[in-house]
Backbone atoms as SQL, in Angstrom:
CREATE TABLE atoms (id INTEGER PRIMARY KEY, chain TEXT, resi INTEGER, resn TEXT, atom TEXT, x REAL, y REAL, z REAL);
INSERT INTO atoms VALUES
  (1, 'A', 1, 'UNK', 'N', -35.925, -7.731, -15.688),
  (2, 'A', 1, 'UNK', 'CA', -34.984, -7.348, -16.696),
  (3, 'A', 1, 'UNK', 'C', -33.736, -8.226, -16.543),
  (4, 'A', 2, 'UNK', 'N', -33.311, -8.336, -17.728),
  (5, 'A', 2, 'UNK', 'CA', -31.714, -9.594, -17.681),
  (6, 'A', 2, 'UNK', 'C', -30.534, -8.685, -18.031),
  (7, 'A', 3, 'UNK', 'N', -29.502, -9.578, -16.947),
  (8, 'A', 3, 'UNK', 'CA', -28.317, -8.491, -17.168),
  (9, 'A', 3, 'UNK', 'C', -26.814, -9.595, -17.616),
  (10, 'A', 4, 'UNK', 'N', -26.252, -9.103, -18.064),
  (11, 'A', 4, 'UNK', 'CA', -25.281, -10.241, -18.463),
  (12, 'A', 4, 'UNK', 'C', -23.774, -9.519, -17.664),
  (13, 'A', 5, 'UNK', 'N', -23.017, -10.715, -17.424),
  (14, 'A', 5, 'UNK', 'CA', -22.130, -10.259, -16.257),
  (15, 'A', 5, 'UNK', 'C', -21.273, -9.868, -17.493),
  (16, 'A', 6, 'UNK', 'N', -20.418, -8.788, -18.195),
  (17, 'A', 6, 'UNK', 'CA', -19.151, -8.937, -19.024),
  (18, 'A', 6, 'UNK', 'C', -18.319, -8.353, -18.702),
  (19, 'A', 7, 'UNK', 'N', -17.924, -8.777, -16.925),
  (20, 'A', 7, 'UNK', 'CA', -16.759, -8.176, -16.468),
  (21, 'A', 7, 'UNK', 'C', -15.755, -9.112, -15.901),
  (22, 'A', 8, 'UNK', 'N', -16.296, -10.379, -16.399),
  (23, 'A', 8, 'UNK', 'CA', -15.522, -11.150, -15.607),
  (24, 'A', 8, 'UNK', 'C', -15.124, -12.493, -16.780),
  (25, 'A', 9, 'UNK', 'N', -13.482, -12.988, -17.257),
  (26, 'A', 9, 'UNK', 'CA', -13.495, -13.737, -17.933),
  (27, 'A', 9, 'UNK', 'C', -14.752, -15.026, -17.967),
  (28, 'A', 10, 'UNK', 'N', -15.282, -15.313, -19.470),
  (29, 'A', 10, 'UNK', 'CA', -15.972, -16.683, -19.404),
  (30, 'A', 10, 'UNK', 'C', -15.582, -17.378, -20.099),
  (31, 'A', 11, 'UNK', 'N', -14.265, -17.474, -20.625),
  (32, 'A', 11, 'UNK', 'CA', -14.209, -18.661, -21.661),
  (33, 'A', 11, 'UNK', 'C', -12.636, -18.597, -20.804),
  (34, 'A', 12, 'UNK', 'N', -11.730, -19.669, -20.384),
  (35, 'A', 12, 'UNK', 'CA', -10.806, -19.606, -20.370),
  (36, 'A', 12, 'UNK', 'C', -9.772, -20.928, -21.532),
  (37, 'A', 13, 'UNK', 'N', -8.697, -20.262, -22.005),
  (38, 'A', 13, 'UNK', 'CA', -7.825, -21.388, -22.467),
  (39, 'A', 13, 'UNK', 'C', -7.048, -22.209, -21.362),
  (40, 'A', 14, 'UNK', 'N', -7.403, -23.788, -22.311),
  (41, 'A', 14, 'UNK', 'CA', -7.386, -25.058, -21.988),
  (42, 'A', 14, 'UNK', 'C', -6.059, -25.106, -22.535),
  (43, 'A', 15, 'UNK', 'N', -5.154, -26.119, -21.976),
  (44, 'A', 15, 'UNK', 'CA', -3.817, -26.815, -22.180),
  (45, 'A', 15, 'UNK', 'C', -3.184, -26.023, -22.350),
  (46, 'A', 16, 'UNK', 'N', -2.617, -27.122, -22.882),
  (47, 'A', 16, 'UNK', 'CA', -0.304, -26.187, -23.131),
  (48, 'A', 16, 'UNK', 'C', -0.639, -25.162, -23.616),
  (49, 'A', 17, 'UNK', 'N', -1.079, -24.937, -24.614),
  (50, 'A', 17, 'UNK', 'CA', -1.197, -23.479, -25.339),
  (51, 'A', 17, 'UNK', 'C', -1.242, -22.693, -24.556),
  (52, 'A', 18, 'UNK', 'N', -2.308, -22.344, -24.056),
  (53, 'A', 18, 'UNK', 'CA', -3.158, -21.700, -23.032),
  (54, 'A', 18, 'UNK', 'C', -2.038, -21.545, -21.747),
  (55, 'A', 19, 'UNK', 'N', -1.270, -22.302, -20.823),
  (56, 'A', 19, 'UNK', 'CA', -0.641, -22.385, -20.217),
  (57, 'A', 19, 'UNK', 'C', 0.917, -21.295, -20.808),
  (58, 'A', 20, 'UNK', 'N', 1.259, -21.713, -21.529),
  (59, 'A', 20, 'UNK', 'CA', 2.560, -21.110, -22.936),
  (60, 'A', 20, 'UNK', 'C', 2.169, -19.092, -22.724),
  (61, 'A', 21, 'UNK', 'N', 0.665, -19.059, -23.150),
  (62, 'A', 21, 'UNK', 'CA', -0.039, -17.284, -22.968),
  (63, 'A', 21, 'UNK', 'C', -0.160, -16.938, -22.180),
  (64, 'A', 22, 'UNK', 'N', 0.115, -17.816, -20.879),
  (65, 'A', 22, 'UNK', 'CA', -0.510, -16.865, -19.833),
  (66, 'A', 22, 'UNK', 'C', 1.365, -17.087, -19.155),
  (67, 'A', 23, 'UNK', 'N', 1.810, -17.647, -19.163),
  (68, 'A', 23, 'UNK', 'CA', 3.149, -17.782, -18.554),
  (69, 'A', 23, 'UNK', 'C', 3.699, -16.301, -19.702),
  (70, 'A', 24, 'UNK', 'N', 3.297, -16.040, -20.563),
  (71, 'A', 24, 'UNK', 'CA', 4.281, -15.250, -21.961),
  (72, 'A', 24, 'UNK', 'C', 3.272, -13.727, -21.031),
  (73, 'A', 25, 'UNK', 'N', 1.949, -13.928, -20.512),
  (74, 'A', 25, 'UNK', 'CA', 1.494, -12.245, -20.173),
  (75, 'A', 25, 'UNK', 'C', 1.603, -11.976, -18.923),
  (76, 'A', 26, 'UNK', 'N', 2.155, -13.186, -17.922),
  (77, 'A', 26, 'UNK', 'CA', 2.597, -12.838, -16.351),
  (78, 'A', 26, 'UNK', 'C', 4.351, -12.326, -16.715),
  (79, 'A', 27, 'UNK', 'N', 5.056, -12.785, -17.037),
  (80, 'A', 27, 'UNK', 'CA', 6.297, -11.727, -17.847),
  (81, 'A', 27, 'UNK', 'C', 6.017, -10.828, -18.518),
  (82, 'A', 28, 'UNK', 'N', 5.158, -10.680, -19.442),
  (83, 'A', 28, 'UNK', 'CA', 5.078, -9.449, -19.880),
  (84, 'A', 28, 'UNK', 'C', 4.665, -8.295, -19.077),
  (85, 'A', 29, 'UNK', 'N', 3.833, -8.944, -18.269),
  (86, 'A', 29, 'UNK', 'CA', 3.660, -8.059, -17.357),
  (87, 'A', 29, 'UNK', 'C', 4.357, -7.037, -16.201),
  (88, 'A', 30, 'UNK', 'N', 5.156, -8.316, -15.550),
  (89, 'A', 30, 'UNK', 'CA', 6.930, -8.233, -15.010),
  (90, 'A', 30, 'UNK', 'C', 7.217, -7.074, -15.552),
  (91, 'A', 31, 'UNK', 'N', 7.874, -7.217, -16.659),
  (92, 'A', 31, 'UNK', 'CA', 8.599, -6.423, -17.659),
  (93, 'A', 31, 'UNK', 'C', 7.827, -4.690, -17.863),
  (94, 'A', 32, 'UNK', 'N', 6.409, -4.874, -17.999),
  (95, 'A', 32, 'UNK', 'CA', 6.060, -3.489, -17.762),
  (96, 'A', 32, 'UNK', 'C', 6.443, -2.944, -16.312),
  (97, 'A', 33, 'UNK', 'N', 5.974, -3.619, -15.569),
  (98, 'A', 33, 'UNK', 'CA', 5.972, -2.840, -13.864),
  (99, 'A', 33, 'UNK', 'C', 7.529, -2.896, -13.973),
  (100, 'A', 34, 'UNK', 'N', 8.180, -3.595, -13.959),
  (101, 'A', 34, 'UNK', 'CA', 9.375, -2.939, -13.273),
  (102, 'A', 34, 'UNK', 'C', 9.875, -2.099, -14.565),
  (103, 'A', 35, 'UNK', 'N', 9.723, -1.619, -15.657),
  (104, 'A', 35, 'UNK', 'CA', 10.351, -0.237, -16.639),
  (105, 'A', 35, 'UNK', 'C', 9.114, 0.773, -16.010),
  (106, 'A', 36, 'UNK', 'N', 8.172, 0.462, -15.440),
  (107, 'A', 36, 'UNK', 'CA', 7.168, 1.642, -14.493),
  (108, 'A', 36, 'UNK', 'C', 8.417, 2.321, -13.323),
  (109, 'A', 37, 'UNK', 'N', 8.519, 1.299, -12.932),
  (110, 'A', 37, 'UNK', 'CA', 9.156, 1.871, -11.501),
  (111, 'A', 37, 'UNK', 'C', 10.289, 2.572, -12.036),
  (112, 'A', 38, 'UNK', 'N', 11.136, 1.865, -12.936),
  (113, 'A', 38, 'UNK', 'CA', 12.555, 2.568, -13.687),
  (114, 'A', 38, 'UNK', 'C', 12.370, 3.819, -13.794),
  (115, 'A', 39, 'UNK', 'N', 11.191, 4.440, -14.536),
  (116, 'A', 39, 'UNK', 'CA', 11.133, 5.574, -15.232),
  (117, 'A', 39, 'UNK', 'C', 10.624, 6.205, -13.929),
  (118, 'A', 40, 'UNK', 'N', 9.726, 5.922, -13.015),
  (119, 'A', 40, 'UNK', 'CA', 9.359, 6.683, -11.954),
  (120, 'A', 40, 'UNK', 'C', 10.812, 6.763, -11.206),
  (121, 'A', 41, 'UNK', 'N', 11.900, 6.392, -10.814),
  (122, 'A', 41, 'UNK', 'CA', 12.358, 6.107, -9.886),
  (123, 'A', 41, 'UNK', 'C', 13.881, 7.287, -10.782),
  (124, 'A', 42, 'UNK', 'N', 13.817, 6.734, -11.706),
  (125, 'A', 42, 'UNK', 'CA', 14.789, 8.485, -12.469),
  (126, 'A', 42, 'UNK', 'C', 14.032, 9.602, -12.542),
  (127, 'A', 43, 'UNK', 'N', 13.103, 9.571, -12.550),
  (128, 'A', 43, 'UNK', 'CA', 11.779, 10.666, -12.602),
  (129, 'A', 43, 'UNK', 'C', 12.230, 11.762, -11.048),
  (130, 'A', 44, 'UNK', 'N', 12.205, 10.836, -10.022),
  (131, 'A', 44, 'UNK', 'CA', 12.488, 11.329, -8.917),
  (132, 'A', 44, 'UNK', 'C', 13.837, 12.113, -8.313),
  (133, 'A', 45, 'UNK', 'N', 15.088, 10.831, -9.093),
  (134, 'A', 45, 'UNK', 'CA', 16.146, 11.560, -9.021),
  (135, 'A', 45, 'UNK', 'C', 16.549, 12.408, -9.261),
  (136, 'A', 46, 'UNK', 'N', 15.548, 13.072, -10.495),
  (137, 'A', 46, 'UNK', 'CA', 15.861, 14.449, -10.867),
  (138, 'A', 46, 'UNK', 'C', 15.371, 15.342, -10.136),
  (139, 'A', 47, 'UNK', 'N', 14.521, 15.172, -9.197),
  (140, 'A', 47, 'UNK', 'CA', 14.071, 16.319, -8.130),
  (141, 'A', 47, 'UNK', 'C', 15.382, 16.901, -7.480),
  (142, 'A', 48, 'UNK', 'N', 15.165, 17.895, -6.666),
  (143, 'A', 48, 'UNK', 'CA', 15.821, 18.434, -5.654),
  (144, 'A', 48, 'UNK', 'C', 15.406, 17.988, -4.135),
  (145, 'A', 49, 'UNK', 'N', 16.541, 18.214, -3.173),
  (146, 'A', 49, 'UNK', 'CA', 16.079, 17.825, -2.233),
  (147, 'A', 49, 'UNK', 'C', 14.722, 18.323, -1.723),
  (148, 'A', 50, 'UNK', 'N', 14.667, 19.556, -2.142),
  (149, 'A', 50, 'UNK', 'CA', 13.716, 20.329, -1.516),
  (150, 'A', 50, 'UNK', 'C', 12.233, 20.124, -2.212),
  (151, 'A', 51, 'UNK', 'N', 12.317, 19.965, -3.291),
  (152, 'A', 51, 'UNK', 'CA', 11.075, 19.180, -4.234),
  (153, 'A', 51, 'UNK', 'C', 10.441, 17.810, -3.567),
  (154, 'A', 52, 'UNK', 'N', 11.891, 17.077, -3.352),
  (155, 'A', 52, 'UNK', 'CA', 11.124, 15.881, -2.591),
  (156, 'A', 52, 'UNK', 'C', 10.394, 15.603, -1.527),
  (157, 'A', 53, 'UNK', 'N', 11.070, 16.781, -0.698),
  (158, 'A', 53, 'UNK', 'CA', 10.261, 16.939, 0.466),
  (159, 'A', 53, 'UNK', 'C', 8.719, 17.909, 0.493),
  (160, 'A', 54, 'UNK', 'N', 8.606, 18.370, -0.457),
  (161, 'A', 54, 'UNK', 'CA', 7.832, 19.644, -0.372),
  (162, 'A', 54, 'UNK', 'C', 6.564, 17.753, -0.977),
  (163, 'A', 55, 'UNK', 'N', 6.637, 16.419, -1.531),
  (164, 'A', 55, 'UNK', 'CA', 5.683, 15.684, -1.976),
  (165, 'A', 55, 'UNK', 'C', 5.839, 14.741, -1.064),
  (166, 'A', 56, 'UNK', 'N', 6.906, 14.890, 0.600),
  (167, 'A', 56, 'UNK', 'CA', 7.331, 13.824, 1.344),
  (168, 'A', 56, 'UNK', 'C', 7.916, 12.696, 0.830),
  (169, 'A', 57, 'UNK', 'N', 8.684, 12.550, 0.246),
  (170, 'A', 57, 'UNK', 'CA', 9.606, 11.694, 0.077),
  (171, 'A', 57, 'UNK', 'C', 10.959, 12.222, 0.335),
  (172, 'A', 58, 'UNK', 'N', 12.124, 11.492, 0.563),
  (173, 'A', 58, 'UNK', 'CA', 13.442, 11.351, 0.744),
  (174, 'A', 58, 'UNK', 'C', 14.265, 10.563, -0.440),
  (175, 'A', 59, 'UNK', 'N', 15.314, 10.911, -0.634),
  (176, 'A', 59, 'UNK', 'CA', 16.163, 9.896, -1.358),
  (177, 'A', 59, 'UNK', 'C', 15.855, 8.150, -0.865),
  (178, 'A', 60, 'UNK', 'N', 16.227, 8.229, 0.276),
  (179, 'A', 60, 'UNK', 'CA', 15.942, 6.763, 0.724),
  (180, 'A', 60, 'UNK', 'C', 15.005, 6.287, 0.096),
  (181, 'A', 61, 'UNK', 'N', 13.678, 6.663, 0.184),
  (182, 'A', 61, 'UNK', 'CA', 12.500, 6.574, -0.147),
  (183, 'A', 61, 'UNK', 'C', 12.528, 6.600, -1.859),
  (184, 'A', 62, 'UNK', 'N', 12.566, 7.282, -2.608),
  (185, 'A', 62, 'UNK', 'CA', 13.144, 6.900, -3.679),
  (186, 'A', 62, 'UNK', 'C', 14.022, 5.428, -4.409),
  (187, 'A', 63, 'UNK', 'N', 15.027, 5.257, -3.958),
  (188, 'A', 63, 'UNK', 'CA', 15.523, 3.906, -3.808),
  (189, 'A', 63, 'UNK', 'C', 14.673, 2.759, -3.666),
  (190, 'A', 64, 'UNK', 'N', 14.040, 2.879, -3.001),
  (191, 'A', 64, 'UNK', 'CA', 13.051, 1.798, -2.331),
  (192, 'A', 64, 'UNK', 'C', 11.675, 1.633, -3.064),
  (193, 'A', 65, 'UNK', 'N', 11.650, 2.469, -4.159),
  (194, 'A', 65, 'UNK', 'CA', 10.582, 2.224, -4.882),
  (195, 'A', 65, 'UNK', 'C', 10.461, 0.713, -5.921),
  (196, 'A', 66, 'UNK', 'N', 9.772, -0.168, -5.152),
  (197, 'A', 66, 'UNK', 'CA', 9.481, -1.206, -6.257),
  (198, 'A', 66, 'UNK', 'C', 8.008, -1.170, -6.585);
């Protein structure tokens, strides 16, 4: 029986173009993860001390979320 791999890119873009999309979706990407962490990281501040600890975290720990 034949199986076809379609999990793994097979065509990739060639030249500048191609270079231009992938430089434009490694920032875009940037740009999601760190408004991830933003919203997680006010998410947290609104806990109480006692909330934070009751999921082990600390303020410190909070802060330090990248």
């Amino acid at each position: 029986m034949a199986a076809f791999d379609t999990t793994r890119a097979q065509f990739e873009t060639a030249g500048f173009a191609g270079r231009i999309g992938q430089t434009f979706a490694t920032l875009a990407a940037a740009v999601v993860a760190w408004n991830d962490d933003r919203v997680t990281r006010n998410a947290l501040n609104g806990l109480t001390e006692r909330e934070l600890e009751d999921i082990g975290l600390s303020r410190f720990d909070v802060d330090n979320i990248r």
